[in-house]
Each structure stands twice: as C-alpha cells, then as structure tokens.
C-alpha positions as CSV (number, residue, x, y, z in Angstrom):
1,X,10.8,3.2,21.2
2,X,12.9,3.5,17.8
3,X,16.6,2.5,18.3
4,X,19.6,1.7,16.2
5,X,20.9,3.1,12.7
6,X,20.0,1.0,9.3
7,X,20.9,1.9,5.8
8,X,18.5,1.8,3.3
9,X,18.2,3.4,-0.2
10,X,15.9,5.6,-1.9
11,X,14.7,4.3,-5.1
12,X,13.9,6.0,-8.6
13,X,10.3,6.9,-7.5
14,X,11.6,8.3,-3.9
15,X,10.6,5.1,-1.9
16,X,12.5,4.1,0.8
17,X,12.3,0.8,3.3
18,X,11.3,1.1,6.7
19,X,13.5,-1.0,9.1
20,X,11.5,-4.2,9.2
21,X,11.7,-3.9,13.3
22,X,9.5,-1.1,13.0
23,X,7.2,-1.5,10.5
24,X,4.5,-3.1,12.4
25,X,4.6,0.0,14.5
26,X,3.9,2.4,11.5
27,X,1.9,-0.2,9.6
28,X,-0.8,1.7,10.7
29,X,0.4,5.4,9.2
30,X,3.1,7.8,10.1
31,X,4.1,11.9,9.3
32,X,7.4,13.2,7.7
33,X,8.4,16.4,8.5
34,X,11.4,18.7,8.5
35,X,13.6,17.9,11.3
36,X,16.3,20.0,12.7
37,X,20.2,19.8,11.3
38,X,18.2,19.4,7.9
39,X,17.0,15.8,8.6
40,X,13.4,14.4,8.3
41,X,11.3,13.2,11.4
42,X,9.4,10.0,11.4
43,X,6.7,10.4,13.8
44,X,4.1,7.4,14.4
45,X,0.8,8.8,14.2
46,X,-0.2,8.6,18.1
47,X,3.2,10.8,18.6
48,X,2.9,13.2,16.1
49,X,-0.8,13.8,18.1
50,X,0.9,14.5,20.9
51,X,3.3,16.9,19.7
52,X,0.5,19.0,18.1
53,X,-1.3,19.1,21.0
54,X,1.7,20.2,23.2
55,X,2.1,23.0,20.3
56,X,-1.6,23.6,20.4
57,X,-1.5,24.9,24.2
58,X,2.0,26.3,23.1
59,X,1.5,30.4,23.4
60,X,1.0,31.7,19.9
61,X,1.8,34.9,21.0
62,X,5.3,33.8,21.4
63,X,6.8,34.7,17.8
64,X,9.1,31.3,18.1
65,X,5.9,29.1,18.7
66,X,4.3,30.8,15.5
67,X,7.7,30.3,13.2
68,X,8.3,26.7,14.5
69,X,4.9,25.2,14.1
70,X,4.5,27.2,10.5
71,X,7.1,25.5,9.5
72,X,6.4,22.0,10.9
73,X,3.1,21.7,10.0
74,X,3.5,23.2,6.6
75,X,6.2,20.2,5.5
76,X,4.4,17.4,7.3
77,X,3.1,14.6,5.0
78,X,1.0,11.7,6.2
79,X,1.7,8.6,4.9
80,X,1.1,4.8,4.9
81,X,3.5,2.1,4.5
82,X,3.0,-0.3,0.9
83,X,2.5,-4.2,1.6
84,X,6.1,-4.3,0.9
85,X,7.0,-1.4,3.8
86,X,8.1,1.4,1.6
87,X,7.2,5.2,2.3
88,X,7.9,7.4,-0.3
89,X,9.1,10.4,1.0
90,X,7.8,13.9,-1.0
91,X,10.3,16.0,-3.3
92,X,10.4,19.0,-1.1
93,X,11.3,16.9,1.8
94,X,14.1,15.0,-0.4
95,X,15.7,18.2,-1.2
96,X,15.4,19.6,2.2
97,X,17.3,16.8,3.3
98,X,19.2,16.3,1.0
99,X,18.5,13.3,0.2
100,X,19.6,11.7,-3.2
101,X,20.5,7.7,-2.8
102,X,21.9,6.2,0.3
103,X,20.3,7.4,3.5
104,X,20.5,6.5,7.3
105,X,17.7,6.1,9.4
106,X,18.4,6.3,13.2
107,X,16.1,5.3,15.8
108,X,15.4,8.7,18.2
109,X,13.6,7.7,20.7
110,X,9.9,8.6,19.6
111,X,11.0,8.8,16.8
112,X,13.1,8.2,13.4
113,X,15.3,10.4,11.3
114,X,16.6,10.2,7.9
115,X,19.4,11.0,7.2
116,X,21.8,11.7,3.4
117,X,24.2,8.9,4.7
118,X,27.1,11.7,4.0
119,X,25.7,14.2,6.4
120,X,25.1,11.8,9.1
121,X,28.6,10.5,9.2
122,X,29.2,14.3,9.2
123,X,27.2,15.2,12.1
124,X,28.3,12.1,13.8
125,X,32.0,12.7,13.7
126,X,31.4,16.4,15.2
127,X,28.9,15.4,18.5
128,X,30.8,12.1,19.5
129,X,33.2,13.9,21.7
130,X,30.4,16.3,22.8
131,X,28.4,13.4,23.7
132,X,31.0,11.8,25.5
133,X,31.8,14.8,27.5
134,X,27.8,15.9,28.1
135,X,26.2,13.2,30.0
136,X,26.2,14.3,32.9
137,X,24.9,17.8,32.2
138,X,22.1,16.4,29.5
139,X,20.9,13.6,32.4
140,X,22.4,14.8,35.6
141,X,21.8,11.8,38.8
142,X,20.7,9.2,36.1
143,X,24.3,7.8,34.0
C-alpha cells in the first residue's frame, strides 16, 4: 500500500527519486502511464498485471473500453529503478504531466502519482472540501 506525499525533483536527464519507503517495493520494476487529471501512475509490476487483465475481460465492444486501454497502454513505460533509486520518467510523459522541476508524488493506494507540484496544490485546494463533505457517499457504513 503507497501512502503519504514526498517532494522530490526531476533532474537534467528526467530522473526522479523514488520515496526511499517504497523502493524496495519497485526495486524489482514498475510502469508509468498517463493518469487521469493529467498526472502519471506508478504501478508496481504485479498491479499493473492485474489491471490488464481486468481490461483484458473488459468488453471491447464497449467504445469507452477501446479508447481508455488505447490510451493506457500506448503511454505505459516499463522501467527499473538505478542502484541509486531513480526512474527516469519519458519526454511524452513529462509533457503530459507537465512536469518540469519540482514534483509531488502521493501515495494512492496501489499506487503512486506524480504530480507538477503547482497542479497538485491546485487540485488539492479544489477536492478538500469535497472530500470533507463525500465520505459517507464514497464509503457508506465504513467512516
């Protein structure tokens, strides 16, 4: 399970740190791929097998199945961490994201995102209320 927010840096070559916490976890490999709200998913491999599974029995007759997965799959990159725990993270993914310099990487779950530091604060500042206001309809009988 990934959890907390860190702020690490890209560098010249488009490196950035993994959180040390999790880099035993992804030692072993990991994808990036396009995320929703123009962020990048971190997936450990074993996950990201999962999800293309549970998209492989997904109807492709189902026009939002075809254009999802298309695009998913299509961005993904595989890649292992350096000795020192850096990924570098590819061009088209940068600029999807927007990523130039500082970055924030939250824990999701099963998985990470990376974030332009800018547009997380962004996207934070608008769902705080909403999030306050939606647990019970998100996780009704469990907060």
């Amino acid at each position: 399970m990934f959890l907390g927010t860190h702020h690490p840096r890209l560098d010249d070559k488009g490196r950035l740190f993994l959180p040390a916490k999790y880099r035993e976890e992804l030692a072993e490999g990991l994808v990036i791929t396009k995320g929703q709200e123009r962020c990048l998913y971190v997936f450990p491999m074993e996950e990201f097998q999962r999800i293309t599974e549970a998209l492989r029995t997904a109807p492709v007759t189902a026009k939002a199945v075809r254009d999802y997965s298309r695009v998913f799959f299509a961005s993904a990159s595989d890649e292992v961490p350096d000795r020192q725990g850096r990924i570098t993270i590819p061009q088209s993914l940068r600029e999807y994201a927007g990523l130039r310099r500082d970055c924030t990487v939250i824990g999701a779950n099963t998985r990470l995102e990376i974030w332009d530091a800018q547009a997380w604060e962004t996207y934070l500042a608008g769902q705080e209320q909403a999030f306050a206001d939606l647990s019970e309809e998100v996780l009704p009988g469990v907060l």
